[in-house]
ZAMARGU-4260 file (C-alpha; in steps of 0.2 Angstrom, whole numbers, plus 5000, padded with zeros to 4 digits):
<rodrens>
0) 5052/4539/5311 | 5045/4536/5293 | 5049/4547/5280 | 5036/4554/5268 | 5036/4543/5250
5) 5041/4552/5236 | 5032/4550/5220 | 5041/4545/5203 | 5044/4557/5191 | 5035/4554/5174
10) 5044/4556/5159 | 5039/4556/5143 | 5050/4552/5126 | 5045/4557/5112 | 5055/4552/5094
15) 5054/4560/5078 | 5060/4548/5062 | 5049/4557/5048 | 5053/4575/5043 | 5038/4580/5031
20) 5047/4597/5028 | 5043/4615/5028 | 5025/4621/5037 | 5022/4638/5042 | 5006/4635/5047
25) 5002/4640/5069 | 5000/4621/5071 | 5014/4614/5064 | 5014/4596/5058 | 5026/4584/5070
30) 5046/4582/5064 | 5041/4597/5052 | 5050/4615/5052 | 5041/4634/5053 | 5058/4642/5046
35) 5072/4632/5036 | 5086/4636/5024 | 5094/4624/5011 | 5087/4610/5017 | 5078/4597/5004
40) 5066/4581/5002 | 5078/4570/4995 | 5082/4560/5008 | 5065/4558/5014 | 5060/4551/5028
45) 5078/4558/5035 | 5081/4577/5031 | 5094/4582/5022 | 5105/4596/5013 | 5103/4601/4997
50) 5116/4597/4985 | 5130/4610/4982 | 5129/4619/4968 | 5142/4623/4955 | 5142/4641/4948
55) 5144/4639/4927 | 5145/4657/4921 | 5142/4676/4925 | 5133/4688/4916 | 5133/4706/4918
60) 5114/4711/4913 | 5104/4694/4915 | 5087/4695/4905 | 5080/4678/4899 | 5088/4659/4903
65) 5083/4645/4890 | 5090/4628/4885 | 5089/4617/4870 | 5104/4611/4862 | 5114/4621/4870
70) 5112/4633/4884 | 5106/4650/4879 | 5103/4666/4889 | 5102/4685/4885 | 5115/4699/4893
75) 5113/4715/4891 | 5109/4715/4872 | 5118/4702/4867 | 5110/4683/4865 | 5124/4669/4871
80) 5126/4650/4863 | 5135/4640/4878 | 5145/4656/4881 | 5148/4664/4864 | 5138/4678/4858
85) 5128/4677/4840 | 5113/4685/4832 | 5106/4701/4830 | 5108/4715/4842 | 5095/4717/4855
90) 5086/4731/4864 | 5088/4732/4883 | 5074/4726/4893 | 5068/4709/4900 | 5066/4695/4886
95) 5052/4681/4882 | 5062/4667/4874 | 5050/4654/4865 | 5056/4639/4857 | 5051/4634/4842
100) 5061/4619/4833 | 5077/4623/4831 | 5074/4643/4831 | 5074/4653/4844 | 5061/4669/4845
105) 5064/4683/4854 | 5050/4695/4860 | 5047/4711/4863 | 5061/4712/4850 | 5055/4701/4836
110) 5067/4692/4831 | 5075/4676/4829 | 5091/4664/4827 | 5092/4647/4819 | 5102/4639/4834
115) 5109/4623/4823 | 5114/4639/4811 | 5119/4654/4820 | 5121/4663/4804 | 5102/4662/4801
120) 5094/4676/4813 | 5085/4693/4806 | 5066/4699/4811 | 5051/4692/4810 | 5046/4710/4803
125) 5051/4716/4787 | 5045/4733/4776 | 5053/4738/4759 | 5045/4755/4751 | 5043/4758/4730
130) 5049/4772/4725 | 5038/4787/4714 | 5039/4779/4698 | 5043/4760/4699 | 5036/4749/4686
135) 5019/4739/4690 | 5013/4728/4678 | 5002/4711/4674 | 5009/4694/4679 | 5005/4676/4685
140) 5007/4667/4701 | 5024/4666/4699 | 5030/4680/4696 | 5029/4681/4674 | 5022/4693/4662
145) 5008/4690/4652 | 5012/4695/4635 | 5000/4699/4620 | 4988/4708/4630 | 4974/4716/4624
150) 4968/4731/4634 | 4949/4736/4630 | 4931/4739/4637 | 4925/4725/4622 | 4932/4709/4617
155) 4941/4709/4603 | 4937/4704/4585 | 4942/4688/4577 | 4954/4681/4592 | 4965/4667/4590
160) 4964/4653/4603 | 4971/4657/4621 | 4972/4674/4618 | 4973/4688/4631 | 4962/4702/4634
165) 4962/4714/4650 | 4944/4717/4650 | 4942/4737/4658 | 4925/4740/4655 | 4921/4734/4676
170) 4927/4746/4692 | 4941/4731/4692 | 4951/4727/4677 | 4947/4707/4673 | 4961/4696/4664
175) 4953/4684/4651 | 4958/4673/4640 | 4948/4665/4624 | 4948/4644/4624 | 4934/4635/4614
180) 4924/4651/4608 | 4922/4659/4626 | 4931/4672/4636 | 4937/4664/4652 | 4941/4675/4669
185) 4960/4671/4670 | 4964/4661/4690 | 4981/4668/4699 | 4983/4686/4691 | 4994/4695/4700
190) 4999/4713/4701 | 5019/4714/4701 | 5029/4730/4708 | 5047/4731/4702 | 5060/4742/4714
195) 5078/4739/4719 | 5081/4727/4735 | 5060/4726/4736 | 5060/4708/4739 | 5074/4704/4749
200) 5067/4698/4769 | 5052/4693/4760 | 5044/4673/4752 | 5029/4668/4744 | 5016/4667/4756
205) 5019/4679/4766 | 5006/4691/4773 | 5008/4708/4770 | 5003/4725/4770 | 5003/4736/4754
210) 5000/4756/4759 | 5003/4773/4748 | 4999/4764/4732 | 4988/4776/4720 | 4977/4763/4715
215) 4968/4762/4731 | 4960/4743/4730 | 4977/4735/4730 | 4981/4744/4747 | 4977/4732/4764
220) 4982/4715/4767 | 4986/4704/4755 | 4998/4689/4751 | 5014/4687/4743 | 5011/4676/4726
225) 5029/4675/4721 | 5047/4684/4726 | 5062/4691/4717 | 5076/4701/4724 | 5070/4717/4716
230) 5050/4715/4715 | 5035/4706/4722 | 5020/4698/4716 | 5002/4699/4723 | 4984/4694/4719
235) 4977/4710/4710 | 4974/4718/4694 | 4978/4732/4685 | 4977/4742/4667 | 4991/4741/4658
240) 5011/4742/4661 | 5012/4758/4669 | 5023/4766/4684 | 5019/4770/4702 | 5010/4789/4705
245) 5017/4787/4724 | 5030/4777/4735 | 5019/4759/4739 | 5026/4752/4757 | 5025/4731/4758
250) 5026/4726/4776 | 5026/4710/4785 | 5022/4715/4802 | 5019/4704/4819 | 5004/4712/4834
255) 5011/4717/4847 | 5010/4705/4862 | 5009/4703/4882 | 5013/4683/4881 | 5019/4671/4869
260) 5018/4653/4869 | 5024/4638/4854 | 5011/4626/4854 | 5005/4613/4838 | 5020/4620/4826
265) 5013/4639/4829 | 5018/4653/4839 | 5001/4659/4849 | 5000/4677/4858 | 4989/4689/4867
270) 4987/4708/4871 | 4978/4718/4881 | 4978/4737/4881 | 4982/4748/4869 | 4989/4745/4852
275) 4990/4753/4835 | 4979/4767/4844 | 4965/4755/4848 | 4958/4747/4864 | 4961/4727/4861
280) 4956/4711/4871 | 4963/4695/4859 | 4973/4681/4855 | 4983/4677/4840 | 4989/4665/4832
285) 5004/4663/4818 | 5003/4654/4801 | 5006/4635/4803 | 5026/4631/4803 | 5029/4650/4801
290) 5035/4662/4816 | 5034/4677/4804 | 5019/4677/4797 | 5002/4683/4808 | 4993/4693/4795
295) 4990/4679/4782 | 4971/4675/4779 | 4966/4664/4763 | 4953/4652/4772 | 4964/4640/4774
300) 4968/4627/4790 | 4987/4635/4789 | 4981/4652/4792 | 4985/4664/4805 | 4971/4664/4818
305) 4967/4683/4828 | 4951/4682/4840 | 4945/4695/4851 | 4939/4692/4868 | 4925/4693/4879
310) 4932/4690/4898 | 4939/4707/4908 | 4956/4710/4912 | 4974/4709/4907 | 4982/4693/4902
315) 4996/4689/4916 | 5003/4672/4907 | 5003/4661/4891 | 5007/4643/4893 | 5008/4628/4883
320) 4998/4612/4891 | 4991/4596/4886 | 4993/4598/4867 | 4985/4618/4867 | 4987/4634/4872
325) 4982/4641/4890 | 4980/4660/4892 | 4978/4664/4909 | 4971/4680/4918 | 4971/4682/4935
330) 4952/4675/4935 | 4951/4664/4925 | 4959/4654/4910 | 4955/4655/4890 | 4958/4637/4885
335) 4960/4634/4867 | 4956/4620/4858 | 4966/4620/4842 | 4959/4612/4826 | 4967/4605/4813
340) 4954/4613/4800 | 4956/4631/4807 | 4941/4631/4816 | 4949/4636/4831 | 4939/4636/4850
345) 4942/4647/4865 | 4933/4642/4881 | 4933/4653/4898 | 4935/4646/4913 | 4933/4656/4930
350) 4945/4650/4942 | 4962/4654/4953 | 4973/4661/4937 | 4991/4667/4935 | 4995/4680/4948
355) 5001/4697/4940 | 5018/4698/4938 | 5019/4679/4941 | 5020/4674/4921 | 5038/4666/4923
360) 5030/4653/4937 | 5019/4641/4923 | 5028/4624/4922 | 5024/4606/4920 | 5029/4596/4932
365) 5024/4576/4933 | 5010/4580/4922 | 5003/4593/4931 | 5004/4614/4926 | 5008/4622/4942
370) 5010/4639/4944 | 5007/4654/4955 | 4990/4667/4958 | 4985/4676/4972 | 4977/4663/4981
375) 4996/4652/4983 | 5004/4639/4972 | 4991/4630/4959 | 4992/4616/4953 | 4981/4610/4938
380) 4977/4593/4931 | 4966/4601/4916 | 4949/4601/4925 | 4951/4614/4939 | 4967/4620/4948
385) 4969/4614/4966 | 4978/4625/4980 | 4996/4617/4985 | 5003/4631/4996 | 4994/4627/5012
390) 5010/4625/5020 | 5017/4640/5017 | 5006/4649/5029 | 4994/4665/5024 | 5011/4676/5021
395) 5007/4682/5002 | 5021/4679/4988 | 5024/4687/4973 | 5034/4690/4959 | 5034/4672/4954
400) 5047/4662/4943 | 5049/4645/4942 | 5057/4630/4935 | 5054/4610/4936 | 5067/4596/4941
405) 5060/4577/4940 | 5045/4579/4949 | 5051/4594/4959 | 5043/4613/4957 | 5058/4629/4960
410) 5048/4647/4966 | 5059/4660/4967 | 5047/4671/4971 | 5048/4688/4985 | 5039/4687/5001
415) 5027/4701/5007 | 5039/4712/5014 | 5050/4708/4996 | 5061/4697/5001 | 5067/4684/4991
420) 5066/4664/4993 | 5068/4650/4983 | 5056/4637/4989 | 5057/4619/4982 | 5039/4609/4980
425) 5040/4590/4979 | 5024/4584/4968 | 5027/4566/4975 | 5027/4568/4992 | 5017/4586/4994
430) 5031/4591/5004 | 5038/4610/5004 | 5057/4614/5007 | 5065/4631/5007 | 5083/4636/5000
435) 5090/4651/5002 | 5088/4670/4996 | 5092/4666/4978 | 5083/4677/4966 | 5081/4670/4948
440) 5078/4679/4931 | 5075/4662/4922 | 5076/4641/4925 | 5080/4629/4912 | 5083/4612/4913
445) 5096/4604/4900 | 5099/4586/4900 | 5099/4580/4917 | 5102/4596/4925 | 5092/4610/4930
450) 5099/4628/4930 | 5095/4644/4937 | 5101/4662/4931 | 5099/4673/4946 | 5096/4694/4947
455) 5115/4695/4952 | 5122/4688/4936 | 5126/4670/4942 | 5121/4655/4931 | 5121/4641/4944
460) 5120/4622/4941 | 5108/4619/4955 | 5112/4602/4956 | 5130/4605/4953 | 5135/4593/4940
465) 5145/4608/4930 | 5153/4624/4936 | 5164/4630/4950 | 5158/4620/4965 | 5152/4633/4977
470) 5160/4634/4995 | 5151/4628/5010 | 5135/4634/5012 | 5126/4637/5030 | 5108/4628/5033
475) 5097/4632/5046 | 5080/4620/5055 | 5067/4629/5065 | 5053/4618/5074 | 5036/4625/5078
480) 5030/4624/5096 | 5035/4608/5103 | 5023/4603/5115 | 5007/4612/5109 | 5000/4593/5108
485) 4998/4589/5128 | 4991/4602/5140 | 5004/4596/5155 | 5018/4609/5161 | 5035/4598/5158
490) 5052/4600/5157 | 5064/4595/5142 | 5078/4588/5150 | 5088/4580/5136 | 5089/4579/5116
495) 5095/4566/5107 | 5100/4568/5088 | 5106/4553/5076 | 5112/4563/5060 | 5127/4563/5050
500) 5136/4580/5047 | 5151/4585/5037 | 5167/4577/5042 | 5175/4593/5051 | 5156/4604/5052
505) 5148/4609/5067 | 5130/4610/5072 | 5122/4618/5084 | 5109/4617/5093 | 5096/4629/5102
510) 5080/4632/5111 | 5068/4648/5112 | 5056/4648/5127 | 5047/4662/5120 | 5042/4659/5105
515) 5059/4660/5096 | 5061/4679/5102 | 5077/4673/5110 | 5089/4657/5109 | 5098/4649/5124
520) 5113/4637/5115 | 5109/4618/5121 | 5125/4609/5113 | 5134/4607/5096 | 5141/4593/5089
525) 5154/4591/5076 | 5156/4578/5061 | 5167/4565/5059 | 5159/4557/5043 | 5148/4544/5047
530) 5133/4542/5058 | 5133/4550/5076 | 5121/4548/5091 | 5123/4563/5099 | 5112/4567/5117
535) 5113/4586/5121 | 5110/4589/5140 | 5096/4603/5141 | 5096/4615/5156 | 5078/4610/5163
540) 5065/4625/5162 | 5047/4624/5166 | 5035/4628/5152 | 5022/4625/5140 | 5031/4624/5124
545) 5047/4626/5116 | 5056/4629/5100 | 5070/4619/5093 | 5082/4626/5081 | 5097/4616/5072
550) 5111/4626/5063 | 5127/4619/5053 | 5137/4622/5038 | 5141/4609/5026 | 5131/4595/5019
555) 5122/4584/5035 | 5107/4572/5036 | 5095/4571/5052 | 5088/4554/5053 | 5080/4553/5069
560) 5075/4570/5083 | 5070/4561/5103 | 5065/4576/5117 | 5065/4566/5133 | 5053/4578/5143
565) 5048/4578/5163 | 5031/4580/5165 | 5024/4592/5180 | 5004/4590/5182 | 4992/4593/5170
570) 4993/4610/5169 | 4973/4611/5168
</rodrens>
């Protein structure tokens, strides 16, 4: 009797050493992950845990997060040093924090505090009003009378040498003075209004707005030729000593402003909308090495700079990059090219810009500006940005803010349905990991740390080199469709994992026939400290494809995934 031969099985192995990260994408790429959570690129080509993080303060209303000497953020109306509350008093809402050498600015609130002197802070804005009847009168650039003057519509007779004569025959009274048989125009007159407390908050050189004076030519911007406590000084002119017919307002005041950005030892801005009652499109530009000033034009290269724009639209983010300023709009980019002379340059560029609401995402990272538009994450170089986000899928995010971490980009940023996620981009590999659901006001990077202040109050050390070390934290890997690469019908009949969990942490593993709809428990295996080979038996199942999914708790690194499958015909 002969038996009939029965044919050998074939199996097929197939061993994952490279984990390329997070890739939501239908065809997943092999050893990388559809879903994830707190997982990270460090330990590339293995996959590992992110570090833990250490929680370093709590804040009750979180509104801005910025480092430079020391830590600083904003709560409620408060602005904190490392912890201790100094400056002025602050208006609620959502802060802009711009550093500027050792001052910190605050907008919408226009303000500012000398962070290496916390008793130095007060307004960038500053108006002082003359009374009816306060004294305004001749004097020179800085700030002195003139004395011996002789007011008339003809010169005068006989004068001696260097005499003074207010010439009134013109519309404007001219100061002029006799040298070598001539009367000269007189450089550097000034008009000077006296009034209790009217020059304190101001200095010399500061552009200013005089309004309510009688003498209606002095009214409009101007600039401050000298200071005292109790009067100012201005480039003007005027008949005679005499007193003020109505109260005369002197303010130093700053446009109001969607972005603000330090760059080349100024302070640069824009607005779109509505302001002082009129329709405006521009950018701005402050004094040179002067936050308060934005009305001073002499024609000088130190002047403020204000330049209306062309392109359509409302500016969504201001940024810093390669030595200028970057305003962007969510089509396209105003470069400008600062010049040492004044003779600033603004070009447009039509491209992927800033996604609205997305301002908090710009950040240089390795070089590179990346932030976030509608189109996914961008990454520019200076010449045209490039789309990094494939990965991520078609799913839309918004809501962006970001910061940077040696060569690594943080997006906390809200999915489509609004739910948060900080995603982690690795410029030097091109490899996305995701975190968790942490939602953050504001980075900042101090030293060699980077830290986060999220919506709830915490300020967490992301790498957790400060702070109350947080407890463990749960991490989650979920594979794509395992076996979309072969069109047999097979049977995964074991698992093999090589990883290194917590000593005392559990992880567990699961498959999901049916496109991760439902999860049948393989296995689990628990830590002991050091390296582990681990083979899970897998109840055999026909199918196509499959799903893998990996849960633990605790910090764990996966350094090699094999399936050992059966195959079952060609399934064509």
């Amino acid at each position: 009797m002969f038996f009939p031969t029965l044919k050998k099985t074939d199996m097929e192995k197939v061993t994952v050493t490279e984990f390329p990260g997070l890739d939501r994408r239908e065809s997943v790429r092999m050893g990388g992950f559809r879903k994830m959570k707190n997982l990270c690129s460090e330990g590339y080509p293995a996959l590992r845990t992110r570090p833990a993080r250490g929680l370093s303060a709590t804040v009750e209303k979180p509104e801005g997060l910025i480092a430079k000497d020391a830590l600083l953020w904003v709560d409620g109306r408060r602005i904190y040093v490392n912890g201790l509350a100094a400056g002025p008093e602050l208006a609620e809402g959502e802060k802009q924090l711009v550093s500027m050498g050792a001052y910190l600015i605050v907008f919408p609130d226009k303000v500012y505090l000398n962070t290496k002197d916390l008793t130095d802070w007060g307004s960038l804005e500053c108006s002082r009003t003359a009374a009816v009847g306060a004294p305004i009168s001749l004097c020179d650039a800085d700030g002195a009378a003139y004395s011996g003057v002789v007011e008339s519509a003809g010169a005068p007779e006989e004068p001696e040498e260097d005499a003074l004569w207010l010439d009134v025959s013109g519309t404007v009274p001219v100061l002029r003075q006799f040298s070598q048989e001539s009367w000269t125009a007189v450089e550097g007159v000034c008009v000077k209004v006296q009034a209790t407390g009217l020059g304190e908050g101001f200095a010399a050189g500061d552009g200013v707005t005089i309004s309510g004076c009688s003498v209606e030519r002095l009214n409009g911007e101007t600039v401050l030729r000298a200071v005292g406590e109790d009067w100012v000084a201005f480039s003007g002119a005027v008949a005679g000593s005499t007193a003020l017919k109505a109260a005369v307002t002197v303010s130093r005041t700053v446009p109001e402003m969607d972005y603000v950005v330090q760059s080349g030892n100024r302070l640069w801005g824009c607005k779109y909308g509505m302001a002082d009652g009129r329709a405006v499109n521009e950018i701005y530009a402050s004094k040179l090495g002067d936050f308060k000033n934005w009305r001073c034009f002499e024609g000088l290269a130190t002047d403020s700079y204000a330049a209306a724009r062309g392109s359509d639209g409302a500016f969504t983010g201001a940024v810093s990059y390669l030595g200028n300023p970057i305003f962007f709009k969510e089509h396209c980019i105003e470069r400008v090219y600062a010049a040492s002379q004044g003779a600033h340059q603004i070009v447009t560029t039509e491209c992927s810009g800033v996604q609205q609401g997305s301002a908090k995402s710009l950040q240089v990272v390795g070089g590179v500006l990346m932030y976030l538009s509608d189109e996914g994450v961008q990454a520019f170089d200076g010449s045209l940005p490039v789309t990094v986000s494939q990965a991520l899928g078609e799913k839309r995010l918004h809501g962006g803010v970001a910061g940077t971490w040696r060569g690594k980009y943080y997006l906390s940023a809200l999915e489509e349905d609004g739910t948060p996620t900080l995603l982690v981009y690795d410029s030097e590999r091109s490899q996305w990991h995701q975190e968790d659901g942490l939602r953050a006001v504001g980075f900042a990077c101090k030293g060699s740390e980077l830290y986060c202040l999220g919506t709830d109050g915490k300020l967490w050390s992301l790498r957790g080199e400060s702070g109350e070390a947080e407890e463990s934290f749960s991490w989650m890997a979920e594979s794509g469709e395992l076996g979309l690469q072969s069109p047999q019908r097979k049977r995964l009949t074991k698992l093999l994992l090589q990883m290194r969990p917590e000593r005392g942490k559990t992880v567990t593993v699961w498959v999901s026939y049916d496109r991760g709809a439902s999860w049948q428990k393989q296995g689990q295996l628990t830590g002991n400290g050091s390296l582990r080979g681990q083979a899970v038996a897998v109840r055999p199942r026909q199918c196509r494809y499959l799903r893998l999914k990996l849960e633990g708790s605790g910090q764990c690194v996966l350094f090699a995934l094999t399936a050992l499958y059966e195959r079952d015909g060609d399934g064509l």
